[in-house]
N, C-alpha and C positions, 0 to 999 in steps of 0.2 A: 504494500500500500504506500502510496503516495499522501504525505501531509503537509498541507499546505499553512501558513503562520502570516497574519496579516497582521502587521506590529504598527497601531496609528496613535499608540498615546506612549507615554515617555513612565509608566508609572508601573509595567508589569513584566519586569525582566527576571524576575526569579521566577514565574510562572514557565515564561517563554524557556527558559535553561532546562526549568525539569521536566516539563512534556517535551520537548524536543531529544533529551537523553533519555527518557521513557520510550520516543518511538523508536528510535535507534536501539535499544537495549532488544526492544521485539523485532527485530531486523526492517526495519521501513525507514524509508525516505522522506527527508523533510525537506519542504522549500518555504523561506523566510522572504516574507516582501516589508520592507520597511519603508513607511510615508508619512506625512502629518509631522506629528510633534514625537512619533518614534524615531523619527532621524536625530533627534537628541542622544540616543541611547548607542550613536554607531561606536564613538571611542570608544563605549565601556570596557574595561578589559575584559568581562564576563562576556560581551556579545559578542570579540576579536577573538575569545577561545572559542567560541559556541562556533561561530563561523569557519574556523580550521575544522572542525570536523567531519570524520568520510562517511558520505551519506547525507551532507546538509551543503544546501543550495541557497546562496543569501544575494540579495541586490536590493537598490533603494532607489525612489525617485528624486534624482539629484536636484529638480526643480524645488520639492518641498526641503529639501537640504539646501539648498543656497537661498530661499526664503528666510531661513535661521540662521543665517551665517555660519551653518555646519559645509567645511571642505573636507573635501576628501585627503587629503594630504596624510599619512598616519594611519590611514586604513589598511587593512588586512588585502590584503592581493586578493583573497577568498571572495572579498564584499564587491560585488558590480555595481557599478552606476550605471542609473537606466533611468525607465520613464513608466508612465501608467501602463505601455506594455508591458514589462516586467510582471505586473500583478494582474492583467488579464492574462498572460502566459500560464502564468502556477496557476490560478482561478479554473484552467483550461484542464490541463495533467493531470490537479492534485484531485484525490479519491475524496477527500475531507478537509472542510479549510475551517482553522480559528482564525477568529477576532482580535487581536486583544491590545 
């Protein structure tokens, strides 16, 4: 299975860590879209480790990151920059998608 991780608020990054290592641990695929005010959360070091992992697929809409004056610069190689296709792509593959 395919899971999908729609990260639009800045306030629930411990959630995101441990479902995301919960699907992984049942062998499934996570893909991470991050926009809104969860482009706040890109340095965290918890999201830069979350995103080195195999099986997880991360990118963000750089529009709503340069709205916040979040750059990319210090980001994980892992992390894509991209645009609202990014999130109708995972929306598209993934079996099940959170909110959060």
């Amino acid at each position: 299975m395919k899971l999908g991780i729609l990260i639009n608020t800045d306030r629930h990054l411990a959630h995101v860590t441990g479902i995301t290592h919960a699907a992984l641990d049942k062998g499934h695929e996570v893909i991470i879209f991050v926009m809104d005010d969860g482009t706040k959360l890109l340095n965290a070091p918890a999201m830069q480790e979350l995103c080195r992992l195999t099986g997880v697929a991360t990118s963000f809409c750089s529009f709503n990151a340069r709205q916040r004056d979040i750059g990319d610069e210090g980001l994980s190689q892992e992390i894509a920059a991209g645009s609202q296709l990014n999130n109708v792509a995972m929306n598209r593959i993934a079996d099940k998608v959170i909110v959060l």
